[in-house]
BARO-769379 format. One record per residue (C-alpha): x, y, z. Coordinates in steps of 0.25 Angstrom, whole numbers, m for minus. Example, Ala and Ser with C-alpha at 12.3 -4.5 7.8 and 13.67 -1.06 7.14 Angstrom:
2
<node><X>49</X><Y>m18</Y><Z>31</Z></node>
<node><X>55</X><Y>m4</Y><Z>29</Z></node>
END
This chain:
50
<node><X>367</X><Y>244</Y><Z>364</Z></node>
<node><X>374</X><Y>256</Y><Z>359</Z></node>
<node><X>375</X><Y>259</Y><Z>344</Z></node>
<node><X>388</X><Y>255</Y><Z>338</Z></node>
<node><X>390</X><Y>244</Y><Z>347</Z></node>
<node><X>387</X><Y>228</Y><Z>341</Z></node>
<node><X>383</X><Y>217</Y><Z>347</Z></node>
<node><X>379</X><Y>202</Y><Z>341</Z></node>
<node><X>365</X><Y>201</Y><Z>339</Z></node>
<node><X>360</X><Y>192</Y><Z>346</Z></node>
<node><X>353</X><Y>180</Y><Z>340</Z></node>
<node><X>360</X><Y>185</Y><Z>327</Z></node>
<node><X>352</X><Y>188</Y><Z>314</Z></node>
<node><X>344</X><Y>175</Y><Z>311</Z></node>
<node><X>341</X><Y>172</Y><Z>297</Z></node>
<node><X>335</X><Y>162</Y><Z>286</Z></node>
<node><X>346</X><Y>157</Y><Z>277</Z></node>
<node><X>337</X><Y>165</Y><Z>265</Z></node>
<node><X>335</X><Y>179</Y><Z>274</Z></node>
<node><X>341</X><Y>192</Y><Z>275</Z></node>
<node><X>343</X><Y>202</Y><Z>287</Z></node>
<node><X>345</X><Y>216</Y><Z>284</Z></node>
<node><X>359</X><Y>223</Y><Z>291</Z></node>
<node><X>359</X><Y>239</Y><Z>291</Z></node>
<node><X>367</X><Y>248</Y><Z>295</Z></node>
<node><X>365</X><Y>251</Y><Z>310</Z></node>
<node><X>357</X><Y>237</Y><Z>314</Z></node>
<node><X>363</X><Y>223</Y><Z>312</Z></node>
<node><X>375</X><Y>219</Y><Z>307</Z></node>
<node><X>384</X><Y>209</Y><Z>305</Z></node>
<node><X>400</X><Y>209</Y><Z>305</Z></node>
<node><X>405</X><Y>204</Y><Z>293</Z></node>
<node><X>421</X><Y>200</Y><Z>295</Z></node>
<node><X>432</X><Y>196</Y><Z>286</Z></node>
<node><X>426</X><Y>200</Y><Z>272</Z></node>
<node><X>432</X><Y>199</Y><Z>259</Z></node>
<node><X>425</X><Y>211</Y><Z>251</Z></node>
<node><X>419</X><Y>224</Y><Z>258</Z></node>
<node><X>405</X><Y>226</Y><Z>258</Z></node>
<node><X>399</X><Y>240</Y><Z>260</Z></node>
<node><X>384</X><Y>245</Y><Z>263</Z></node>
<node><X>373</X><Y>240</Y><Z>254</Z></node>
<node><X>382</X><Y>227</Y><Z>249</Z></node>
<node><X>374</X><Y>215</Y><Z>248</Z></node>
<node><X>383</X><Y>201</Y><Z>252</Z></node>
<node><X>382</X><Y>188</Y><Z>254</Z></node>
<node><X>386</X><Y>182</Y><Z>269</Z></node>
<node><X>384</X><Y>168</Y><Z>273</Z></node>
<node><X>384</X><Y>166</Y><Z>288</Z></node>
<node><X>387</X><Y>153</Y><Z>297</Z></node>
END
């Protein structure tokens, strides 16, 4: 796929409830719509997804 172009991944990123997954610049992403503060490089958040 070319660089700069996005597709879902599939079979997503799975999880335990307690783990965490890395996301760095250039690899996977997530989109994060509608926020209510701005978050910039380096800023650790909370998200709870469903």
């Amino acid at each position: 796929m070319p660089r700069g172009v996005t597709q879902e991944k599939e079979g997503g990123f799975p999880l335990a409830a307690d783990e965490r997954y890395e996301l760095d610049p250039g690899e996977d992403h997530i989109m994060l719509m509608d926020l209510t503060e701005d978050i910039q490089p380096g800023d650790v958040f909370e998200d709870q997804t469903h």
